[in-house]
C-alpha angles and dihedrals in degrees: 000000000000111000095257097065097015104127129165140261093266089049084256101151104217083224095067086051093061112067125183116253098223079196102067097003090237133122127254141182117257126230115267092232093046092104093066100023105083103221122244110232110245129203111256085242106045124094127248115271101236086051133095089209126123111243112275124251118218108249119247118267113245139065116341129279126248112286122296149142104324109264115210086178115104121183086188096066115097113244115250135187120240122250141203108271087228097074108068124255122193114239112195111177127181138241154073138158086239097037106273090172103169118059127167139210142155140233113328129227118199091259090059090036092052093036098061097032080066093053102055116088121204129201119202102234086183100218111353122106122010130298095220125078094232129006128188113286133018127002121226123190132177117206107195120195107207114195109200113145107228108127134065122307081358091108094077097073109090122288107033086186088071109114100152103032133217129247095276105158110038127192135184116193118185120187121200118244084240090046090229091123159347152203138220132216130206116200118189124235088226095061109128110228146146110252115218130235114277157172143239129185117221138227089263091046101252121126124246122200115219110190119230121254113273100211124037116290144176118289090224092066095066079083125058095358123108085354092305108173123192086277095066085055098048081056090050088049098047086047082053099048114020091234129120108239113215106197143346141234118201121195126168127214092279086066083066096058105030097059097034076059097046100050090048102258138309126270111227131171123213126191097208125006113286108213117180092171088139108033100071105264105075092211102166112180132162129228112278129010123012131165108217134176137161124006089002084054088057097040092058097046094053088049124126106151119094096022120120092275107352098242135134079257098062092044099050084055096054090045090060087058092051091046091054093054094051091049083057097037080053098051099037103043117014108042090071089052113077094186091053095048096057087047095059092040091053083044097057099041087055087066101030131110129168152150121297089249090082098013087141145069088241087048098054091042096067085048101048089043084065095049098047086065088074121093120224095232089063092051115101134199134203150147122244097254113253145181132207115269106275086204090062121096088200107017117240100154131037138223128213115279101255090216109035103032091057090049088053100050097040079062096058091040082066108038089241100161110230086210131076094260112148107221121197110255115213117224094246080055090060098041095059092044088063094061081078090056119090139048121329120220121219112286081231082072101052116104108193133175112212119208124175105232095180104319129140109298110276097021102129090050095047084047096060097042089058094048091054114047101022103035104033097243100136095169096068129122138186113229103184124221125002131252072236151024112240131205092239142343112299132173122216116208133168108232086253094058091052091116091054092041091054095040087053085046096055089041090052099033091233117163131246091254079066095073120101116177131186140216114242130045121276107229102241108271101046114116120235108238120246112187105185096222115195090277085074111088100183138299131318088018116108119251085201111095107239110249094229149355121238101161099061122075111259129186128174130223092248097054111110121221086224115052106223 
């Protein structure tokens, strides 16, 4: 008997002796008299009653702490109650070089439990992420494709040399703080940056301190390049984007062709015929609807011939399709099938690697649970807006776009969702949204005192130097730096100073978060106080978040290659 349907002698199924910890999301063996001793509920921090060890204190939220002992332990985690193993329970895990996020599987028995905890490799990236699986507020998830070319058929693609691989597919997913939706972020290997100090840990647990580039270099060398581990990359991500990544999924390019195989094949969709006969990868499809898996799956995704210009760029695009039909593929087909959603999440596993964070299967259940909530049609895709390397004669890399990159990740910063989702807005919400409603003074009538809370160095000087030649507020000071850092950028106004206040906040694009109104009346020459928080970039740039992108190329999970 295989081990999905192998039971005992007694009729005992294995699966019902193995019950999930909700304390460290990990199986155990149950007692063999658990069946007839009724447990005695225990408090989440005490200890167990057969155990010398102190009760256990739920860790801080926040990044994670200096290195130690591995912790499966996750006081984030909700507490949920074990169930049988013959009623069904949804595993989504999470993953994909090219950003196979949703992944499904069924109830486990020890022998799959066991089998794809073995699997799963973890890297100690030392600091940097967080050491819960979820936190309050926004998800962030890097999915890194690493394209090293160890495995069979996997030499043909390009450098034959690689043994450690580079940060080829990139992949920025970025979950909401409601979970009703999310957005995911292509960044190109091409795109020319400055990569961070970092640090990696070593085999024999010592850390070792790999200096950042000095000039402008590819993204795809913060990873496999000097020693760099993910968490260099991570680094390299948060300097991008201004966001804090919490965790990281690695796949290489098996991954491709073991779960477009285990899921059945991928549907694509293809304008005109896309031949490669002569670039390596033999990749021979025809115009319109095609079902492709393994080595062809690859193959696609690597492509470049053929393409508009054959460039990265074309063939991100063209991945973001492919991703989208195997989220759908995913939803549609393999969650009814238990077999085959063991088989892509053995699959998966087989090709994963991540942080300790969420190094097992308990562990990447709660997070995928909280990604399943999201619907397809609410996850966006995109690529970072870029530009072609101004320093290139003939461009070959590319920079961030100056104007639109900044737009999109402000966004993110700010958990503004790029879809149509309608989120609930609370009545303080409202409220403060109604300090920007009403008449504006002159701005030759503002007075205004300008201190610097934590902005860029100078900020309050090059603020009022803008204020006052370019925007006609002539009573304005700076003040320099503030008694305080502040979170972000606020403005203090007496109610009798509202039309200033709302006038300033138009000039400088705050939000209405921003507002801080007092309670008594100002006399009639006091300043209202400005103190530029790390939200503000520099002058003449909104600190509001814009409310949506138009200008940069957008595409959702539901949509279909082929329109029907």
């Amino acid at each position: 008997m295989d081990a999905r349907s192998r039971g005992q002698a007694d009729g005992t199924d294995p699966a019902d002796q193995w019950v999930l910890n909700p304390e460290t999301g990990e199986y155990e063996l149950r007692p063999n008299d658990s069946a007839e001793r009724p447990r005695t509920p225990r408090p989440r921090s005490a200890p167990r009653p057969d155990s010398t060890a102190p009760a256990r204190v739920p860790g801080q939220r926040g990044r994670r702490a200096a290195p130690a002992a591995e912790d499966t332990s996750d006081p984030g985690r909700r507490k949920r109650r074990p169930k049988r193993s013959r009623r069904k329970k949804a595993l989504m895990w999470t993953g994909g070089a090219l950003g196979l996020v949703l992944v499904s599987g069924s109830a486990f028995a020890y022998y799959w439990y066991d089998r794809l905890s073995g699997n799963i490799d973890t890297v100690d990236i030392g600091g940097v992420g967080s050491d819960k699986v979820l936190a309050d507020g926004p998800v962030n998830i890097l999915i890194i494709g690493n394209d090293v070319r160890t495995g069979e058929g996997n030499e043909a693609y390009g450098n034959r040399t690689n043994v450690t691989g580079h940060a080829d597919t990139t992949l920025l997913f970025h979950v909401a703080e409601d979970r009703t939706n999310a957005t995911v972020v292509s960044i190109p290997r091409d795109l020319v940056i400055k990569i961070p100090d970092c640090e990696s840990i070593q085999p024999d647990g010592s850390t070792k301190d790999i200096p950042g580039s000095t000039v402008a270099t590819r993204f795809n060398e913060s990873y496999g390049v000097s020693g760099r581990d993910p968490g260099c990359t991570m680094l390299t991500v948060e300097e991008i984007t201004g966001l804090e990544v919490d965790h990281f999924m690695m796949f290489d390019f098996n991954a491709v062709k073991t779960m477009s195989t285990a899921v059945g094949g991928v549907e694509v969709c293809l304008e005109k015929p896309l031949k490669d006969l002569d670039g390596g990868s033999g990749l021979d499809l025809p115009a319109g609807e095609s079902k492709i898996q393994g080595e062809d799956a690859l193959s696609f995704l690597r492509n470049r011939h053929g393409l508009k210009n054959e460039s990265d760029l074309d063939r991100i695009e063209m991945q973001q399709k492919f991703v989208a039909s195997m989220l759908r593929q995913l939803k549609e087909d393999t969650l009814g099938s238990p077999s085959k959603m063991l088989d892509v999440a053995d699959a998966a596993t087989k090709s994963l690697t991540v942080d300790k964070g969420i190094g097992s299967p308990g562990k990447l259940l709660t997070l995928a649970r909280e990604l399943g909530k999201i619907d397809l049609k609410n996850i966006t895709m995109m690529t970072v807006p870029v530009k072609d390397n101004p320093a290139e004669p003939v461009p070959v890399t590319v920079v961030l776009d100056p104007v639109k990159a900044p737009k999109v990740f402000s966004m993110l910063q700010n958990d503004v969702s790029f879809t149509e989702v309608k989120k609930k807005e609370k009545n303080a919400k409202d409220k403060q949204s109604a300090l920007l409603e009403g008449t504006r003074a002159e701005a030759s009538e503002i007075r205004v005192d300008v201190f610097n809370g934590g902005g860029p160095d100078g900020a309050a000087q090059e603020t009022l130097a803008w204020l006052q030649t370019g925007e006609g507020v002539a009573r304005s000071t700076n003040r320099g730096n503030a008694p305080a850092e502040v979170d972000k950028t606020r403005l203090e106004y007496a109610p009798n100073q509202a039309d200033q206040a709302r006038k300033l906040a138009d000039l400088m694009g705050l939000p209405a978060s921003a507002m801080k109104p007092g309670t008594e009346d100002a006399a009639g020459t006091t300043p209202m106080t400005l103190t530029l928080g790390p939200d503000f970039t520099e002058a003449g740039v909104p600190v509001a978040p814009p409310k949506k992108v138009d200008d940069v190329a957008q595409s959702r999970a539901d949509e279909r290659m082929c329109k029907k």
